[in-house]
N, C-alpha and C positions, 0 to 999 in steps of 0.2 A: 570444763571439757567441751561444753555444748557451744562456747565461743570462742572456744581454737577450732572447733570443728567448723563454723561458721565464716570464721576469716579464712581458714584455709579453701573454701570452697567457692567465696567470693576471689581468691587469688585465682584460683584455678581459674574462673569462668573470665578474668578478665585480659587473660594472657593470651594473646592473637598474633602469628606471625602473618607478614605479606601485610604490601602498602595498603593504607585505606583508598576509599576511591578520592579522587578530587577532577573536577568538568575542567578538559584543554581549554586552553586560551586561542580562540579561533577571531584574528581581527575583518570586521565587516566594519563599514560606515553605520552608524548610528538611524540614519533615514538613506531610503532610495532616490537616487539622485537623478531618476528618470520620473518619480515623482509629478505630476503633473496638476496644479490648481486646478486646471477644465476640469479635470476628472470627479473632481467631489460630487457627490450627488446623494449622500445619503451618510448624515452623521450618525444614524444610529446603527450602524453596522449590518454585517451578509448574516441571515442566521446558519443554521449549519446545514437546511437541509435548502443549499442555494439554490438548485435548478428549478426552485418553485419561483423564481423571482422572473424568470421567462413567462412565465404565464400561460404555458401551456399544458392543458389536464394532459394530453397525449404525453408527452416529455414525462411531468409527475408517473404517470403510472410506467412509464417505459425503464425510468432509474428504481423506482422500485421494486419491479419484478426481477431488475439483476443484482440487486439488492439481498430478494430474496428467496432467488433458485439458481444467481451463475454458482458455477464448480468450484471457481476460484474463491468464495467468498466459504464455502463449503470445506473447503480446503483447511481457509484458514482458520477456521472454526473448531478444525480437528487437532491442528498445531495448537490450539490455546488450550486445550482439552490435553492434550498430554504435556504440555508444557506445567501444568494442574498436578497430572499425575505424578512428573518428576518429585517437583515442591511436595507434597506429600508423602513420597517416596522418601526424598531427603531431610526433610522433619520429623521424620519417626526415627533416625538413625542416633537422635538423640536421648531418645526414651529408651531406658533397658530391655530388651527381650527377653522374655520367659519362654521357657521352653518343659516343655511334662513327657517325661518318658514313663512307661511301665514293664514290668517284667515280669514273668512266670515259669515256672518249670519243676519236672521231675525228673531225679536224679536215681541209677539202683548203681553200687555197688558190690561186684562178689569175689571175694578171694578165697574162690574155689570153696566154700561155707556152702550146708547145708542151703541157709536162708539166708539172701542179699539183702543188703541194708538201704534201704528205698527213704530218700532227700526229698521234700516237698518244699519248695522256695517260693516266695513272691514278694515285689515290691515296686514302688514308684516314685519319680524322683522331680523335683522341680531344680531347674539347672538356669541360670542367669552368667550372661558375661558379658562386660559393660566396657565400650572403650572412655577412659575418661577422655575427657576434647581440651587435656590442657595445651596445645598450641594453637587451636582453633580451625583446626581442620575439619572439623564436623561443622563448627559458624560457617567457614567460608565457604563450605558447600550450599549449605543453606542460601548464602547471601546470593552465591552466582545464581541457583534455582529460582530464586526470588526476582532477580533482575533478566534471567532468561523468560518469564512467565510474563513482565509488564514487556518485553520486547516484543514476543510473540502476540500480545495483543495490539500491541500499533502496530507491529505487520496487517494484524488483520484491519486494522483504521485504513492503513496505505491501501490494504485492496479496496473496502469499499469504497477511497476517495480516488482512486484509480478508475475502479470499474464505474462508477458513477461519471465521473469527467468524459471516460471513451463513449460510452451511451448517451451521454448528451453532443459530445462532438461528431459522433458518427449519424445521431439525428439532426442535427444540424446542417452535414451535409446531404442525409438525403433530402429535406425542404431543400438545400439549393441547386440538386440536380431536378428536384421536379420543378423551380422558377425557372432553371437553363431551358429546359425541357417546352415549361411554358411559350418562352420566349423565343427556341426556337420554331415552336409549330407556327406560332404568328408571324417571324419572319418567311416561313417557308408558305404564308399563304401571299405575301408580297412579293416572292419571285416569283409561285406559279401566277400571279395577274403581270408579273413582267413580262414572263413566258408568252401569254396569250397575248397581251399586249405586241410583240415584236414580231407573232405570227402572223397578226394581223398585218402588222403594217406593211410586212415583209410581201404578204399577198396581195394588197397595194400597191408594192414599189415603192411603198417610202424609206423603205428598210431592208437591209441586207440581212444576208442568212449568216454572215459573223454575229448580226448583234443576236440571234433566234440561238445557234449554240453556245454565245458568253450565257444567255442568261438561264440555258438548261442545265451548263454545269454549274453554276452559283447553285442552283437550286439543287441540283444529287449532291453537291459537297452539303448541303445544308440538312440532305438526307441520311445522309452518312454519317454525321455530326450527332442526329437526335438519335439514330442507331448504337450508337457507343453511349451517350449519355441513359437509354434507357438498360443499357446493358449495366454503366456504372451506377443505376439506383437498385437495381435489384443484386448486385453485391454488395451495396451500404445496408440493406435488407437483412440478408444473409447473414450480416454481420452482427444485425439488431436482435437476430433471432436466437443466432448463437449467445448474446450479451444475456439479454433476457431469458433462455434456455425454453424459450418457447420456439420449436421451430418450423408451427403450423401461423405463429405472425404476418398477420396481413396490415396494410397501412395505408389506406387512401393517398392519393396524391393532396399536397396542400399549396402553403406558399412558405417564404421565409421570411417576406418582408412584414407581415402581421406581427411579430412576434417583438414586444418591446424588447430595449438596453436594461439589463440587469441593473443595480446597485452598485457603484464603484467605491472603494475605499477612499477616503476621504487624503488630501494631499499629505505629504510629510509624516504617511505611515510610519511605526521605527520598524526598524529590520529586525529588535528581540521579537517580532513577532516570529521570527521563522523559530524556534525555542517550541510555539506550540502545535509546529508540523508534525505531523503521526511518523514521519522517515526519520527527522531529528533526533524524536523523540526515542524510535526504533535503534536507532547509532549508537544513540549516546547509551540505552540502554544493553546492548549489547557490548559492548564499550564495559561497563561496572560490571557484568556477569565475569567478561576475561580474565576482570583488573584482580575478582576476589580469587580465580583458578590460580594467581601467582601464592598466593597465602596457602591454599589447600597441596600446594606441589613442594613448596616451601618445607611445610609440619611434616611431609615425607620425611625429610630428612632427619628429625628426629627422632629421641626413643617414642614409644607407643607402651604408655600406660595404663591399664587392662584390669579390672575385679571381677571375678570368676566367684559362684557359688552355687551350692548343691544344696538341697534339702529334700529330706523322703522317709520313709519309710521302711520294713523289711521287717518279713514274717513267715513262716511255713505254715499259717493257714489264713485265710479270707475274713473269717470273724477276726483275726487277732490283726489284721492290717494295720489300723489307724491306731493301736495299742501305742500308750507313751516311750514303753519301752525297747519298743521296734523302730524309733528312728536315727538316724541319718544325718547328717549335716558337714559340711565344707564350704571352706571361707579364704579364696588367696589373692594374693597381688600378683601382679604380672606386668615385668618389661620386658620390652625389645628394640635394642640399640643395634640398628644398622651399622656396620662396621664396616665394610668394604663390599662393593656393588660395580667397581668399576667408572663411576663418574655417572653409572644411571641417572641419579638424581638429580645430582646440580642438570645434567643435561635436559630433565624434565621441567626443571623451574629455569631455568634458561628458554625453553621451548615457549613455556606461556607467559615467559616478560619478551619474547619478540611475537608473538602473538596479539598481547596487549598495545604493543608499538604499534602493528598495523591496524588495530582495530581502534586507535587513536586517529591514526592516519586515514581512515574512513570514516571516522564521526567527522575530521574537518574538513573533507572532500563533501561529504554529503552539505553540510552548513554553506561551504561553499556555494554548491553546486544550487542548491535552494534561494539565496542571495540571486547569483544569478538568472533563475528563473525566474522568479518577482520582478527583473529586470528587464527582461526578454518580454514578456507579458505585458508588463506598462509601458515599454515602447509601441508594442505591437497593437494595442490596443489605441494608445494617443493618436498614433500615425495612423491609423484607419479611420478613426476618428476626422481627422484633421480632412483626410482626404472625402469624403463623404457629398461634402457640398460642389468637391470639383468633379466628382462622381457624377453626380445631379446634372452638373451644368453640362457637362461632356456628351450624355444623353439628348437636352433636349436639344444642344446643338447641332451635333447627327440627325435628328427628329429633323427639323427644321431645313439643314441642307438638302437632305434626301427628299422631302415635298419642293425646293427648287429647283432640282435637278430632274425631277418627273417631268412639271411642268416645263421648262426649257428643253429637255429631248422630245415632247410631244408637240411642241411652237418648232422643233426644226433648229434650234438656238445649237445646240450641241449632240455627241457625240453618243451613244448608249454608254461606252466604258463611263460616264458619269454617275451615270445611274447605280452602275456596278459596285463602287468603289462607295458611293454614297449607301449603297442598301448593307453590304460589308461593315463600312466606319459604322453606323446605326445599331447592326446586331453586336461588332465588336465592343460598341460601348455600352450596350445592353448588359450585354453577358459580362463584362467588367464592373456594373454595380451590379448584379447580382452577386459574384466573386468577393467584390468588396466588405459586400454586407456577411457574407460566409465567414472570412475573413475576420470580422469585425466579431463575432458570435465566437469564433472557435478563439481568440483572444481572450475574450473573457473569462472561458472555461478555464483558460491557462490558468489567468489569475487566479481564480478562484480557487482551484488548484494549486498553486502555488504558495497561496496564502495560508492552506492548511484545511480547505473546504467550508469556508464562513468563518468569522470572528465575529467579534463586539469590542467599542472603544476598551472597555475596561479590561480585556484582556490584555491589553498592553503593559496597564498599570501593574496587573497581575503574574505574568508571565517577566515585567522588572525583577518584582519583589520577590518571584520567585528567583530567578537570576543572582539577586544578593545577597540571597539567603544561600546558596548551594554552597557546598564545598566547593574552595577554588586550590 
C-alpha cells in the first residue's frame, strides 16, 4: 500500500502541462566587427566597478552617492522586495492550510413546560483543504514567481548601470564645460588686448574705427558664448545633484583633459558577451516568467482535484472538551470539471501564448539592440580616438597663424579681418579638442555600458558554457 501510495504521488508531482521554457535563437556575429586592434589596452579586463578606472576620487564618490541615495535605485529595491514577497506568497500555495475554528453556545428550549430544557454546546474543529497540483499549475506559478524575482533584480542591475553611466557622463560633461569655459576667458583676454590694441591705433590713424567695432563684437559674441556655457555647467550640476540626491552639491571648477583613457576591451571581444548584460539578462528572464503563465492558464482548463478534512472535537461542557469520545472527523475528495464557460479559457491560454510571442519578440529586440550598442561605442570611441592627433595639430596650427597674423597687421602687411578669422579658427579649434576629448570620454561610458558595466576575459568562457548548457 505504502508503494502504490508512493508511485501514485510521484505521477502526480511529475505531470506538468504548458511548454517548458527553451532561450530563442537570436542570430548576431560571433565578434564585433568594428572591433578594433588599437583598442586593446588592458588584457585583464574592466572590473565592475569601472568608473574607478578614470582616476578620479570626485567621479568614485559622485557614482556612489547615486548608487546610494538616487530614487530610482530605491525604487528598484522595492520591486525586488515584493517580487520576494510574491515568491513566497506563491510557495506556500503548495503547503496545505490549516485552519481552527471554535464554537460555543447556549441553547433553552420551551413547549409551553413549566421548565425549559436549556442545551450547553461547545466545540472546535481543525479543517484542511488541499488542491492537489496534478497538472502543475500550482509548479508553474511558482516557476513564473521565481523567473519574475531574477527579472526584477537585473532591473535593478540595469538601474544601477544606467544611473552610474549618466553620473559619470553628465560629469564628464560638466569638466568639459568648465575647459570651454576655460578657454573661453583666455580667448576673451586676446580680443580685449585686440580691442585696445585697435584703439590705439585708430587714435593714431593707422587704423579705422571698422577694425575697433570687428574686434568689440568678436569680443561680446565671446561674451555671450561663456554666458550660456556657465549657464550649461550649472544645469549639468543640477543634474548631478538630482543624480546623487544631494541637492545642496557644490563642485569646484576642474579640467577634463587631467583625467586618463579608461581600459578598453581587448580586440575580437565575442558578442556572447551581451548574454551577461543586466537588460538581457532582464528579457530573457522575463521572457520564462510568461512562457510558465502558458502552463498555469493551460491546467485551467482542467478538472481541479481537492482533499478536504475536518477534525475536532464536541462537548457540552469545558472539562469534557478534549474527551475521546467528543470527537469529530471528516475526510473527502473533490473534483471540479469545467464544462462550458463559453471559450473563457482556451481564450486565457491563447491570451498568454501571444503574450509569450511578444515577450520573445522583446528578448530579441533587446539582444539586438545591445549588439548594436557595442557597435556604436567601439565606432565612436576608435574614431575619436583616431581623430585626436589631428585635434592636436589643428590647434597648434591656429596657435601659430594667429601669432603671424598679429604680427603682419601690426608691420602694416595686412588687413585686421586676419586677425579676426585667425583669433576665431584658434578658439574654434580650441573648443573642438576640448569637444573631442568630451566626446572621446562619453564613448567609453557607452562602452562600458554596453558591455554590461565591466567584465573579465573568463567571462566569456563562462557566459559560452553557460550558452551551451541552456535549454535551446
Amino acid at each position: 500500500m505504502k508503494r502504490a501510495a508512493a508511485m501514485c504521488a510521484l505521477l502526480l508531482a511529475g505531470c506538468m502541462v504548458g511548454p517548458d521554457y527553451r532561450r530563442p535563437e537570436v542570430a548576431v556575429p560571433a565578434h564585433y566587427p568594428e572591433a578594433d586592434p588599437a583598442l586593446a589596452q588592458a588584457e585583464a579586463g574592466v572590473p565592475k566597478s569601472w568608473w574607478q578606472l578614470y582616476g578620479d576620487p570626485e567621479l568614485n564618490e559622485l557614482v556612489d552617492a547615486t548608487l546610494a541615495n538616487n530614487a530610482d535605485i530605491a525604487q528598484a529595491v522595492a520591486r525586488v522586495e515584493e517580487a520576494q514577497a510574491i515568491l513566497r506568497e506563491t510557495n506556500a500555495t503548495i503547503i496545505p492550510e490549516l485552519d481552527l475554528s471554535a464554537n460555543g453556545g447556549r441553547q433553552a428550549f420551551s413547549n409551553s413546560v413549566p421548565t425549559p430544557r436549556v442545551v450547553t454546546g461547545m466545540g472546535f474543529t481543525l479543517s484542511t483543504n488541499y488542491e492537489i497540483d496534478f497538472w502543475g499549475r500550482i509548479r508553474r506559478s511558482i516557476e513564473s514567481a521565481q523567473q519574475s524575482l531574477l527579472s526584477s533584480r537585473y532591473a535593478h542591475d540595469v538601474a544601477e548601470l544606467s544611473l552610474a553611466a549618466a553620473t559619470a557622463q553628465t560629469y564628464f560633461t560638466l569638466r568639459a564645460l568648465d575647459a570651454l569655459i576655460a578657454v573661453t576667458r583666455e580667448s576673451l583676454k586676446s580680443f580685449d588686448a585686440s580691442v585696445n590694441l585697435t584703439r590705439r591705433r585708430a587714435e593714431g590713424g593707422v587704423a579705422s574705427d571698422l577694425d575697433v567695432r570687428q574686434a568689440e563684437n568678436q569680443r561680446q559674441v565671446a561674451r555671450v558664448q561663456l554666458a550660456d556655457l556657465v549657464r550649461q555647467r550649472a544645469i549639468a550640476l543640477h543634474q548631478l545633484q538630482t543624480l546623487t540626491a544631494r541637492l545642496d552639491l557644490a563642485i569646484p571648477p576642474g579640467d577634463l583633459s587631467h583625467l586618463p583613457e579608461p581600459a578598453l576591451p581587448p580586440a575580437g571581444v565575442p558578442s556572447t558577451l551581451l548574454e551577461r548584460r543586466p537588460d538581457v539578462r532582464q528579457a530573457e528572464a522575463a521572457l520564462a516568467a510568461q512562457n510558465a503563465r502558458i502552463g498555469v492558464a493551460r491546467a485551467a482548463m482542467f478538472p481541479t482535484i481537492s482533499l478536504t478534512g475536518d477534525y475536532g472535537n464536541q462537548s457540552t461542557a469545558l472539562s469534557t472538551l478534549l474527551a475521546s469520545p467528543g470527537r469529530v472527523w471528516s475526510i473527502g475528495l473533490g473534483l471540479a470539471l469545467p464544462l462550458f464557460d463559453a471559450g473563457r479559457r482556451q481564450a486565457a491560454t491563447e491570451l498568454e501564448e501571444a503574450r509569450t510571442r511578444e515577450a520573445i519578440g522583446a528578448y530579441q529586440k533587446t539582444v539586438q539592440s545591445a549588439f548594436r550598442d557595442v557597435q556604436d561605442a567601439l565606432t565612436n570611441v576608435r574614431q575619436n580616438r583616431d581623430a585626436q592627433e589631428d585635434v592636436r595639430l589643428r590647434v597648434e596650427s591656429a596657435d601659430a597663424a594667429l601669432r603671424l597674423a598679429q604680427r603682419r597687421y601690426e608691420s602694416g602687411y595686412s588687413a585686421f579681418l586676419e586677425v579676426l578669422v585667425a583669433q576665431r579658427t584658434l578658439y574654434d579649434a580650441q573648443t573642438g579638442a576640448v569637444q573631442n576629448r568630451q566626446a572621446l570620454m562619453l564613448a567609453t561610458v557607452d562602452l562600458m555600458k554596453a558591455l554590461g558595466g565591466g567584465w573579465r576575459p573568463e567571462d566569456a568562457d563562462s557566459v559560452s558554457s553557460a550558452a551551451a548548457s541552456a535549454p535551446r
